[in-house]
MILUM-866517 format. One record per residue: x, y, z of N, C-alpha, C in turn; residue in three letters. Coordinates in steps of 0.05 Angstrom, whole numbers, plus 5000, padded with zeros to 4 digits. Example, Ala and Ser with C-alpha at 12.3 -4.5 7.8 and 13.67 -1.06 7.14 Angstrom:
// residues 2
526448865156524649105156526449345156ALA/525749555142527349795143525850015157SER/
***
This chain:
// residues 167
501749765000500050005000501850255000UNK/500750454982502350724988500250964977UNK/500651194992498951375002501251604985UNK/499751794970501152064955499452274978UNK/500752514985498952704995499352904978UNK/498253064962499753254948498353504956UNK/500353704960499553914965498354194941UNK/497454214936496754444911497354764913UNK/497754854892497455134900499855194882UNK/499755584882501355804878502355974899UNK/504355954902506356054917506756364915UNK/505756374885505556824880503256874890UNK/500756764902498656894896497656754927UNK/498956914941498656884974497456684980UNK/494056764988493256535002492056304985UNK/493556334963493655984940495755814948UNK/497455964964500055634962498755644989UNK/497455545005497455445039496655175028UNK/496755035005496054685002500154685000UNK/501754774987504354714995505754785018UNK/504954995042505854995057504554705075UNK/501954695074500954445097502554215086UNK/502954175061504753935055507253875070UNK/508954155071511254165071510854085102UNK/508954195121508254045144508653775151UNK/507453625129507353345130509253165128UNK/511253245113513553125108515153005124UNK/515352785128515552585146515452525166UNK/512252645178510052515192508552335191UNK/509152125180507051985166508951645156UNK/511351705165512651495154513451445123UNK/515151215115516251195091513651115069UNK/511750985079509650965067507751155052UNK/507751325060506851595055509151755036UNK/508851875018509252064997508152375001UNK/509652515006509152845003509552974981UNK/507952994966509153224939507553424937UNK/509253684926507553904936508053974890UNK/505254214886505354264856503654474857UNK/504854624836502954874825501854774792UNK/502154644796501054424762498454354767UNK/497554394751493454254744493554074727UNK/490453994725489353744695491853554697UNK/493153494671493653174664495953284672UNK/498353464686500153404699500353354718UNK/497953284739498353164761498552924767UNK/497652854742497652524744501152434741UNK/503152474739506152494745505452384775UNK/504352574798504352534824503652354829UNK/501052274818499452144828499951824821UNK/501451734797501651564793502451334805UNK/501851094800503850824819502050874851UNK/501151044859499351044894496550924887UNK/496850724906494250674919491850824922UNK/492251034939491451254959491351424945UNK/490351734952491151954944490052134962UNK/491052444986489952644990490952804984UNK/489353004971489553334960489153454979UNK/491253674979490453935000490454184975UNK/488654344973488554554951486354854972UNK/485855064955484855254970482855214951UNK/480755354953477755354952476555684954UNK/475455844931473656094938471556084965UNK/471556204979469256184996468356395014UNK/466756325031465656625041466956665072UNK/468356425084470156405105472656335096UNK/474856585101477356455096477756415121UNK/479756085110480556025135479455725143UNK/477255825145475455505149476055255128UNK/477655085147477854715121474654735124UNK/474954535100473654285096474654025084UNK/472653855075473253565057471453625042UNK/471753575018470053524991469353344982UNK/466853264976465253064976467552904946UNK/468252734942469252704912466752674901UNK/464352534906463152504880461052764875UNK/462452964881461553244870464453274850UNK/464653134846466953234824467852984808UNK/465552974794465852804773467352984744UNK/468152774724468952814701466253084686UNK/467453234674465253344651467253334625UNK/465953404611466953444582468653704585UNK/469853694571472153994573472653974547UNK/473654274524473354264510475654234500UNK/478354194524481554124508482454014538UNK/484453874536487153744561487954024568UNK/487254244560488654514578486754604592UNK/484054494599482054614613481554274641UNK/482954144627482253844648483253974678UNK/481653934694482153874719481953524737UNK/482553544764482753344775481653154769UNK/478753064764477352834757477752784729UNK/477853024716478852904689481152734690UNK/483552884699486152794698486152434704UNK/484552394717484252134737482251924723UNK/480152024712478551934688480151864663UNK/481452014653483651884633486251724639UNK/486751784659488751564671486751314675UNK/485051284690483550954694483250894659UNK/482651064639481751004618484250844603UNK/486050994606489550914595490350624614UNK/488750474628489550334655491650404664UNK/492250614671495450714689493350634720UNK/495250644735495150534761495650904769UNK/492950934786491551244800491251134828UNK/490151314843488851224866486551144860UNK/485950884879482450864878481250994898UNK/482551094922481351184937482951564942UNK/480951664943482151904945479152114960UNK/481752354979480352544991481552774990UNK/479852984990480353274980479553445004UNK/480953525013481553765042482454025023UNK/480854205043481054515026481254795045UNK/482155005038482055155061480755355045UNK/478655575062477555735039478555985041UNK/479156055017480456345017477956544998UNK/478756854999477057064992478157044960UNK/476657214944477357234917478857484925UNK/480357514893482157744891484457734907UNK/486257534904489257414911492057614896UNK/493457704902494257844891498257844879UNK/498757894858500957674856502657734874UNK/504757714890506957684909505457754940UNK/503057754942502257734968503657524987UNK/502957515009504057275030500357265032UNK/500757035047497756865055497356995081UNK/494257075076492857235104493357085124UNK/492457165151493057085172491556865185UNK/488856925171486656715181487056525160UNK/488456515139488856285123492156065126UNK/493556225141495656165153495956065176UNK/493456065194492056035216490055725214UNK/490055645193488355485192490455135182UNK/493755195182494855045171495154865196UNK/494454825214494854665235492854475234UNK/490854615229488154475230487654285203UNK/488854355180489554185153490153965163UNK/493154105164495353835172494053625191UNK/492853675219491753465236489753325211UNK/487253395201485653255184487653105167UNK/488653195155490153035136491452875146UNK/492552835165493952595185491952485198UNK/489952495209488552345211486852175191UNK/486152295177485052115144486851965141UNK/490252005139491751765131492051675150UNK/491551635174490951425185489351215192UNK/487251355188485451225183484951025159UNK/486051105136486450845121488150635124UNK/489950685153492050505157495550605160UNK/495550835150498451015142499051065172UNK/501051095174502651305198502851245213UNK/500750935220500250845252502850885269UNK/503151005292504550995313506751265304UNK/506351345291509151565279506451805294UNK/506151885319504852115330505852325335UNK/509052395346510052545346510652715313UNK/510852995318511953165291514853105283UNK/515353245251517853135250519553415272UNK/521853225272523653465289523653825272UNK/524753995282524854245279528054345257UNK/528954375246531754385237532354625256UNK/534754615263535854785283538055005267UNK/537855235272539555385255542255385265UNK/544655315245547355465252547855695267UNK/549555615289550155965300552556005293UNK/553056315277555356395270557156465287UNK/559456355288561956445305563256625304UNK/
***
């Protein structure tokens, strides 16, 4: 069994990268079983990540009328639609043509989101209440993979890197 967590997002556009910062959280919490990859890539290049796992959780941001506030997203609110090119595919597409190609996807997969305001702005940093809410990711998301079986007994965080002191 092996579990991808991938984190989503843009890193210029403030509170769009908090799915790569919660990733970067995760990273080796979860044991060797578990996979962290973090991407600002959509549609059919995610399937690179995704491929060869069992498993799959997404962390990505979400428009909404509370920033700040996770959720989980139902997957079968996000079925396949028709799109009119591979440059408009998003996630279920991406994953719909992979089962179609029989590449080996996740069969099981969950989508955690944190909701941010519209009008993101390029080189912003991520608001406070959306920076505020990366603790509360990261626990859901560790707990989902555990719950399928991942992480058991790895409870503690990973250690802290400690900075050089200059002499």
């Amino acid at each position: 069994m092996a579990l991808v967590i991938l984190g989503l997002g843009n890193d210029l556009l403030g509170d769009d990268g908090i799915g790569l910062l919660a990733a970067e959280r995760l990273e080796g919490l979860l044991g060797p079983e578990v996979a962290v990859r973090r991407s600002s890539q959509s549609g059919l290049y995610l399937l690179e990540h995704l491929e060869g796992f069992d498993d799959a959780i997404v962390i990505d941001t979400i428009l909404g009328d509370a920033p700040g506030r996770v959720r989980e997203l139902s997957v079968a609110a996000f079925r396949p639609i028709g799109v009119p090119s591979a440059h408009y595919a998003g996630l279920p597409e991406a994953l719909a043509v992979a089962r179609r190609a029989e590449l080996r996807v996740p069969s099981r997969l969950r989508i955690f989101v944190v909701e941010m305001a519209a009008g993101q702005k390029i080189g912003a940093a991520p608001g406070p209440e959306v920076v505020a809410a990366i603790p509360e990711i990261v626990a859901r998301v560790a707990d989902a993979a555990r719950t399928w079986g991942y992480g058991r007994g790895k409870e503690s965080p990973p250690r802290k890197r400690r900075r050089k002191r200059n002499a």
